[in-house]
C-alpha atoms as an extended CHARMM CRD file, in Angstrom:
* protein
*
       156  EXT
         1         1  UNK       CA            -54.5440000000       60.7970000000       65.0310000000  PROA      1               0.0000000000
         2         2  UNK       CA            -56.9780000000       59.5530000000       62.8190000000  PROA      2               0.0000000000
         3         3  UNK       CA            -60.8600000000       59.9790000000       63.8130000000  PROA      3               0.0000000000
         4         4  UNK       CA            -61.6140000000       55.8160000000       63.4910000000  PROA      4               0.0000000000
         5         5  UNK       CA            -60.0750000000       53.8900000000       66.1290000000  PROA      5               0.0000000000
         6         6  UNK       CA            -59.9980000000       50.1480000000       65.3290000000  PROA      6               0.0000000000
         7         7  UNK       CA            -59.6030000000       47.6780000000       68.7160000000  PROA      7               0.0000000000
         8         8  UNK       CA            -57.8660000000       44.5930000000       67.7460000000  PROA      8               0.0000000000
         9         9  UNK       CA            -58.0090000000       41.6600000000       68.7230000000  PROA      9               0.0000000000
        10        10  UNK       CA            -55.8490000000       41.0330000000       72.0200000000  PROA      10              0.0000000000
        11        11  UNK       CA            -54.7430000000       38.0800000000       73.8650000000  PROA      11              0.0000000000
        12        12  UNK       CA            -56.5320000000       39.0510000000       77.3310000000  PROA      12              0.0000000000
        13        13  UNK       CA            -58.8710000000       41.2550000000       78.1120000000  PROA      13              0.0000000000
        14        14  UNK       CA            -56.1950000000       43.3320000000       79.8410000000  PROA      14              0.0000000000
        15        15  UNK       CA            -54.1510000000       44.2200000000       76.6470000000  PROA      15              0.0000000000
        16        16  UNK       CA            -54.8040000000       47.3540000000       75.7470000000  PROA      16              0.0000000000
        17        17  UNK       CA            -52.7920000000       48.1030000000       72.1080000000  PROA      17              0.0000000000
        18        18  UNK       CA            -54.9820000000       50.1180000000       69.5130000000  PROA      18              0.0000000000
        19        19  UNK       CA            -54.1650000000       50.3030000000       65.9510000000  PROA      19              0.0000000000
        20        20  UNK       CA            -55.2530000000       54.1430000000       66.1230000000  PROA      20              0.0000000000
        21        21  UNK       CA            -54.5270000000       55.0360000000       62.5400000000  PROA      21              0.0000000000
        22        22  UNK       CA            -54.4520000000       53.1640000000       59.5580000000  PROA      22              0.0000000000
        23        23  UNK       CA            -54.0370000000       55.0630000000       56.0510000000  PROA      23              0.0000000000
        24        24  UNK       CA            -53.4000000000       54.5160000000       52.6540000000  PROA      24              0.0000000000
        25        25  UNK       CA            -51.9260000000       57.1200000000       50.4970000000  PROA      25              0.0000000000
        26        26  UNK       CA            -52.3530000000       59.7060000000       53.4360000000  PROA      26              0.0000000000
        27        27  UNK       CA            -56.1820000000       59.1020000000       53.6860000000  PROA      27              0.0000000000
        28        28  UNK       CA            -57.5700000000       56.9200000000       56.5560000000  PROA      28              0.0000000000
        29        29  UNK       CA            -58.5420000000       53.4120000000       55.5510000000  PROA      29              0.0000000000
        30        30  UNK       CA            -62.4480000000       53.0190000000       54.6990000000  PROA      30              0.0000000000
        31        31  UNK       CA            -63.2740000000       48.8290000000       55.1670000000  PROA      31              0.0000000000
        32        32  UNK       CA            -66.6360000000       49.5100000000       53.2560000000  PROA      32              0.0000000000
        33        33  UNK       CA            -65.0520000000       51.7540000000       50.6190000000  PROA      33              0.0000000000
        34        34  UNK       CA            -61.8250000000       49.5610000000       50.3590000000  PROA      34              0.0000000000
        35        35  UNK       CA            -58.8750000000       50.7040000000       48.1120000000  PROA      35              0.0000000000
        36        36  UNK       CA            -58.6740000000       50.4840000000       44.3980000000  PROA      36              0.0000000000
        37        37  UNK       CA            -55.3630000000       51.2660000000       42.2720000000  PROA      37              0.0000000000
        38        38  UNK       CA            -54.4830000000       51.1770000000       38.9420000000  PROA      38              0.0000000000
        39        39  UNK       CA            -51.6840000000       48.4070000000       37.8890000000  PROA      39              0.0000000000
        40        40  UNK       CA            -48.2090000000       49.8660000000       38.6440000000  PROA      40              0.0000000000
        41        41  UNK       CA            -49.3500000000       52.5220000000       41.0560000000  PROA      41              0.0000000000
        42        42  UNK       CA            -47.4910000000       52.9930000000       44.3110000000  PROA      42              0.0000000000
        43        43  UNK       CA            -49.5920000000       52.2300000000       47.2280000000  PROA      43              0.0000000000
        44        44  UNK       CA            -48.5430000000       53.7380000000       50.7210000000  PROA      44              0.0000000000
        45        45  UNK       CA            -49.4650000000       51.9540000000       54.3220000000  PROA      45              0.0000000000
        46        46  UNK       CA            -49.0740000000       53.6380000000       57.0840000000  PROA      46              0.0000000000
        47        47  UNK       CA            -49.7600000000       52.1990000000       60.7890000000  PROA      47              0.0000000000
        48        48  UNK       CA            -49.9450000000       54.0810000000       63.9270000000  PROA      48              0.0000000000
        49        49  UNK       CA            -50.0610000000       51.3790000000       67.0570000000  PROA      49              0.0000000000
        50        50  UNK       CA            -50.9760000000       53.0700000000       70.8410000000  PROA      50              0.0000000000
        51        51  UNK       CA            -50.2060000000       51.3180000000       74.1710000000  PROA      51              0.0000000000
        52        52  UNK       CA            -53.1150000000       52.0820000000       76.1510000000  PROA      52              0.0000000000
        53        53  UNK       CA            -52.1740000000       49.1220000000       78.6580000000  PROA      53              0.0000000000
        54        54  UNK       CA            -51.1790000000       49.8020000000       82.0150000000  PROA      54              0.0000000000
        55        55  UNK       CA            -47.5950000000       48.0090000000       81.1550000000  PROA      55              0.0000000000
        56        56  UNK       CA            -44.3880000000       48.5620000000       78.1970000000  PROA      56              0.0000000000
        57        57  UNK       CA            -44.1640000000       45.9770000000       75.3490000000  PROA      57              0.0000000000
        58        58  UNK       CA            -41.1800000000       45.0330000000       75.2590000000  PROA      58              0.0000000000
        59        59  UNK       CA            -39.6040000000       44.0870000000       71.2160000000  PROA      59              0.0000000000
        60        60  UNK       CA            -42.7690000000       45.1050000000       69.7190000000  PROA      60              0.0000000000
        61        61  UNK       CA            -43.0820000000       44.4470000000       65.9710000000  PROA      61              0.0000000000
        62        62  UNK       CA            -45.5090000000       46.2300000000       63.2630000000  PROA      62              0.0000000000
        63        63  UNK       CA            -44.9240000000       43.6940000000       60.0190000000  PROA      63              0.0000000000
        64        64  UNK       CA            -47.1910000000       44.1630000000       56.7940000000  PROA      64              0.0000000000
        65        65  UNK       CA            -47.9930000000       40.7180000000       54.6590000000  PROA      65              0.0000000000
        66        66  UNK       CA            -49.4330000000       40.8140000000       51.3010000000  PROA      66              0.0000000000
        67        67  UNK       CA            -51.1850000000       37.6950000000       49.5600000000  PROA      67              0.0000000000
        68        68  UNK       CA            -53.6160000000       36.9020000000       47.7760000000  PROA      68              0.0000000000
        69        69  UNK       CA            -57.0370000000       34.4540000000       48.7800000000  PROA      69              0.0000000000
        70        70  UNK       CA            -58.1600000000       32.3430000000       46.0510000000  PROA      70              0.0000000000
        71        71  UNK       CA            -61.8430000000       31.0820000000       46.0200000000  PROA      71              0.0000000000
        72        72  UNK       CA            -60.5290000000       27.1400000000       47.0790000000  PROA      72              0.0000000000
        73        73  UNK       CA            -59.3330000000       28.8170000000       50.4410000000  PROA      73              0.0000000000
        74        74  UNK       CA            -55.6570000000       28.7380000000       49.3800000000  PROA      74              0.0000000000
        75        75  UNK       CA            -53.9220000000       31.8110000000       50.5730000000  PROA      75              0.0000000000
        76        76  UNK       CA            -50.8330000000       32.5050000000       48.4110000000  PROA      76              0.0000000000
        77        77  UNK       CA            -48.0440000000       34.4080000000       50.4530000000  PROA      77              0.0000000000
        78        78  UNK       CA            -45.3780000000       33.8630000000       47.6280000000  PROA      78              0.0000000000
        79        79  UNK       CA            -46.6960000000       36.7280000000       44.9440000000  PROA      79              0.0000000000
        80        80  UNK       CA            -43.8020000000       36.0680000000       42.6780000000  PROA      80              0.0000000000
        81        81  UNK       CA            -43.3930000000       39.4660000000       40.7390000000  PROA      81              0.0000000000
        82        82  UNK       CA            -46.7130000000       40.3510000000       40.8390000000  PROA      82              0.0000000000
        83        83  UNK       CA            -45.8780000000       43.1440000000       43.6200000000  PROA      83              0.0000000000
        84        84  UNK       CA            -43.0670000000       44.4830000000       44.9940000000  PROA      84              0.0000000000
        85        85  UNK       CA            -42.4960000000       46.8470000000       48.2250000000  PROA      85              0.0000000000
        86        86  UNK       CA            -40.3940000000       50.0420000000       48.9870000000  PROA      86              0.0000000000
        87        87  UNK       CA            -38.9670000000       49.9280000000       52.6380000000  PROA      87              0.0000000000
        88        88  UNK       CA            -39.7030000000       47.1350000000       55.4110000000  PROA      88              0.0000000000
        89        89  UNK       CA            -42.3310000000       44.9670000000       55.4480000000  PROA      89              0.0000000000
        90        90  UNK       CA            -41.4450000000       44.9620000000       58.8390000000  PROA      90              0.0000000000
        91        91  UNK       CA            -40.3130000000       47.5260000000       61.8100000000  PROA      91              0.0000000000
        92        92  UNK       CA            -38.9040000000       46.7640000000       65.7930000000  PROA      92              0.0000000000
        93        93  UNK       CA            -39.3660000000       48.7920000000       68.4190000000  PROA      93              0.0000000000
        94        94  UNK       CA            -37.2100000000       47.9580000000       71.7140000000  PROA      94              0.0000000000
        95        95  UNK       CA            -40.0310000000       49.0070000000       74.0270000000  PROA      95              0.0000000000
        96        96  UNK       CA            -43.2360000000       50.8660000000       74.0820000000  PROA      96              0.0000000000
        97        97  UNK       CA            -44.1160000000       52.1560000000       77.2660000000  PROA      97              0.0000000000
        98        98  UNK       CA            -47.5500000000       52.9590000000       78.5390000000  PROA      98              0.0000000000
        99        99  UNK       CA            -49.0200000000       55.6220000000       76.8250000000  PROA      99              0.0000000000
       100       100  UNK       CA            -46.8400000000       56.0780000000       73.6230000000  PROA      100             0.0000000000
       101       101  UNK       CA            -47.3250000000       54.9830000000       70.1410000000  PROA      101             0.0000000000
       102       102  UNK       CA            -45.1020000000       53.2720000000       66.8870000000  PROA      102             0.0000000000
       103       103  UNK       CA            -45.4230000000       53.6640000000       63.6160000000  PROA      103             0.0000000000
       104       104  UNK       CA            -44.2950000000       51.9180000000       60.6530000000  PROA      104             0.0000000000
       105       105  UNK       CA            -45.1520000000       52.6040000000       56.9530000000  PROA      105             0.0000000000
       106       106  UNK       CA            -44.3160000000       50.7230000000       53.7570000000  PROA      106             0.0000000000
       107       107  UNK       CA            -45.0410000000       51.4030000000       49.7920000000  PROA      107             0.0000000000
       108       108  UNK       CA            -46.5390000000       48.6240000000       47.3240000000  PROA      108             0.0000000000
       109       109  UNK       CA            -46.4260000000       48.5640000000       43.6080000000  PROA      109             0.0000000000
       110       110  UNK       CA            -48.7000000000       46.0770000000       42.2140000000  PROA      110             0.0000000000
       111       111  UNK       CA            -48.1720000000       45.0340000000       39.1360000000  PROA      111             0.0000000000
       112       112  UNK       CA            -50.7270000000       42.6070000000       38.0990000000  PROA      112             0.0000000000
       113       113  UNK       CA            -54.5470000000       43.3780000000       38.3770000000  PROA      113             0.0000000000
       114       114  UNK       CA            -56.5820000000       41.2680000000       40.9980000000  PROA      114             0.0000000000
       115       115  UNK       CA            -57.4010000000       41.2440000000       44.4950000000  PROA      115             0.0000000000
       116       116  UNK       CA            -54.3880000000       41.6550000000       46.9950000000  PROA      116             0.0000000000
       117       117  UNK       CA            -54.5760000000       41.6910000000       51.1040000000  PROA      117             0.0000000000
       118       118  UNK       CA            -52.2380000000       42.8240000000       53.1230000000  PROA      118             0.0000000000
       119       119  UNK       CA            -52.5000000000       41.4740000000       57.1130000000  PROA      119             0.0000000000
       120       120  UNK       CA            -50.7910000000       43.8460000000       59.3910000000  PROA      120             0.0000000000
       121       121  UNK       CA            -49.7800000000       42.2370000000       62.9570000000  PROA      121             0.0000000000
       122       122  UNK       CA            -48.4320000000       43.7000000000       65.7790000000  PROA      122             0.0000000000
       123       123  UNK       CA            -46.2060000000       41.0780000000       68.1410000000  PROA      123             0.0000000000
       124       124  UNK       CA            -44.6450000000       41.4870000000       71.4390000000  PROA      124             0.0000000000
       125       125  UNK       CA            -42.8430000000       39.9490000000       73.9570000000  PROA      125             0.0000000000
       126       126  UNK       CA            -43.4980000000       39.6190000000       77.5720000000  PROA      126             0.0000000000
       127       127  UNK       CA            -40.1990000000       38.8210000000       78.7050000000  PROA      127             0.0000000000
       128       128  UNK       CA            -37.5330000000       41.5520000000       80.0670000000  PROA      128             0.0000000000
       129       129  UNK       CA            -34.7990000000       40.6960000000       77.3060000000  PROA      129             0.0000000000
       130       130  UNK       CA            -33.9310000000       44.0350000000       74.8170000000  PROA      130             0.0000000000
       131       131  UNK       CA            -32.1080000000       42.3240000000       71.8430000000  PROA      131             0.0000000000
       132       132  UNK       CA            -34.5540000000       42.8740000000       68.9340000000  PROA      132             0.0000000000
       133       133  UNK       CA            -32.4180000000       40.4020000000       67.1290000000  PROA      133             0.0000000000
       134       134  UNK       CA            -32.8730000000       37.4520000000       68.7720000000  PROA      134             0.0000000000
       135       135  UNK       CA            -36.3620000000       38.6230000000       69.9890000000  PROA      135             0.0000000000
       136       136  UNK       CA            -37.0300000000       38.0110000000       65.5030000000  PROA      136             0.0000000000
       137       137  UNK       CA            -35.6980000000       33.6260000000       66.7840000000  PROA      137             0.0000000000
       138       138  UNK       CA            -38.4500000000       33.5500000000       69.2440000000  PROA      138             0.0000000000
       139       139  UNK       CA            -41.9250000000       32.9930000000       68.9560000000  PROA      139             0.0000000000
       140       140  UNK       CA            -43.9000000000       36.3170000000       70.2120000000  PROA      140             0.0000000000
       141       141  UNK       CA            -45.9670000000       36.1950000000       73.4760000000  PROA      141             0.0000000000
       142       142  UNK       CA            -48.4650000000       38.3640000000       72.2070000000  PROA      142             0.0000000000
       143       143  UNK       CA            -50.0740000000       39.1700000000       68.6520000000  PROA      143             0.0000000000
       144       144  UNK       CA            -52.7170000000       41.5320000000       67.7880000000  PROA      144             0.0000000000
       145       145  UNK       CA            -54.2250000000       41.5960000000       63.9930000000  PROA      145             0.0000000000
       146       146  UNK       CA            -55.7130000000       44.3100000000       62.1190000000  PROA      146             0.0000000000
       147       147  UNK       CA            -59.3130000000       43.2620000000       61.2820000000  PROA      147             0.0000000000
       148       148  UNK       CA            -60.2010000000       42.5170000000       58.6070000000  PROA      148             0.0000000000
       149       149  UNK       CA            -56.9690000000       42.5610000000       56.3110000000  PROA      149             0.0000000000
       150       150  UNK       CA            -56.6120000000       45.5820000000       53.7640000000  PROA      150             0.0000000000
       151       151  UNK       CA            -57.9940000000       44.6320000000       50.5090000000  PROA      151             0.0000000000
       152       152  UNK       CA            -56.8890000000       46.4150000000       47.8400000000  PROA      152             0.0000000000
       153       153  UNK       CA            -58.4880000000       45.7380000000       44.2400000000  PROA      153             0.0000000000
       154       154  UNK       CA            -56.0380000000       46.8440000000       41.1720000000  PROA      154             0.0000000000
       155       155  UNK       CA            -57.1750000000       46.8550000000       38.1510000000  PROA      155             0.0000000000
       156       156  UNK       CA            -56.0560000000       47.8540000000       34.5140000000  PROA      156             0.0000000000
């Protein structure tokens, strides 16, 4: 594990999930240093959740979400061609039990330069049901964010 441990924000003070590694391109994430890429270079993400609660999660989700946050407060979500991703923006986990961790990891090629953040959530529901598919239907009982979003600055 990596040696920062970022606490997210939970729903109660009795949560207890961790997001105890973050990296990009196999280094851990630096807010104050930030990341900066060339245009077209693949960027890797890599998330490493712990359950440190005294309960299991049950369909847990790790999802990635890349936009971009104009001045006037609009946050465009719908990038059209100006990135693209290798693998899942999303992974599902049927249960994490007390104690263990999940991981999900996803590449990004950017290939216009600007600024570009990527939210990572973790969701979770608190019900006893196992069918990840129909778990995706339902609104999650509990959310924890990665603060603040990775920002990621490409340039030419």
């Amino acid at each position: 594990m990596g040696s920062c441990i970022y606490k997210v924000l939970a729903p109660s003070p009795d949560s207890s999930i961790w997001f105890t590694e973050v990296s990009v391109n196999n280094e851990t994430f630096n807010k104050e240093k930030g990341v900066s890429v060339t245009c077209c270079a693949t960027v890797t993400i890599s998330v490493v959740i712990s359950n440190k609660a005294d309960i299991s999660y049950k369909n847990m989700s790790l999802r990635f979400e890349p936009y971009q946050d104009h001045a006037n407060g609009y946050r465009a979500s719908e990038l059209n061609g100006k990135v693209a991703w290798i693998g899942d923006l999303s992974s599902c986990e049927n249960e994490v039990v007390r104690g263990t961790s999940f991981q999900h990891s996803c590449s990004f090629v950017f290939f216009y330069a600007g600024e570009y953040l990527i939210d990572i959530t973790c969701t979770a529901d608190d019900n006893n049901t196992k069918d990840i598919l129909s778990a995706r239907d339902k609104p999650a009982a509990c959310k924890w964010t990665f603060s603040p979003p990775l920002k990621i600055q490409v340039t030419t």
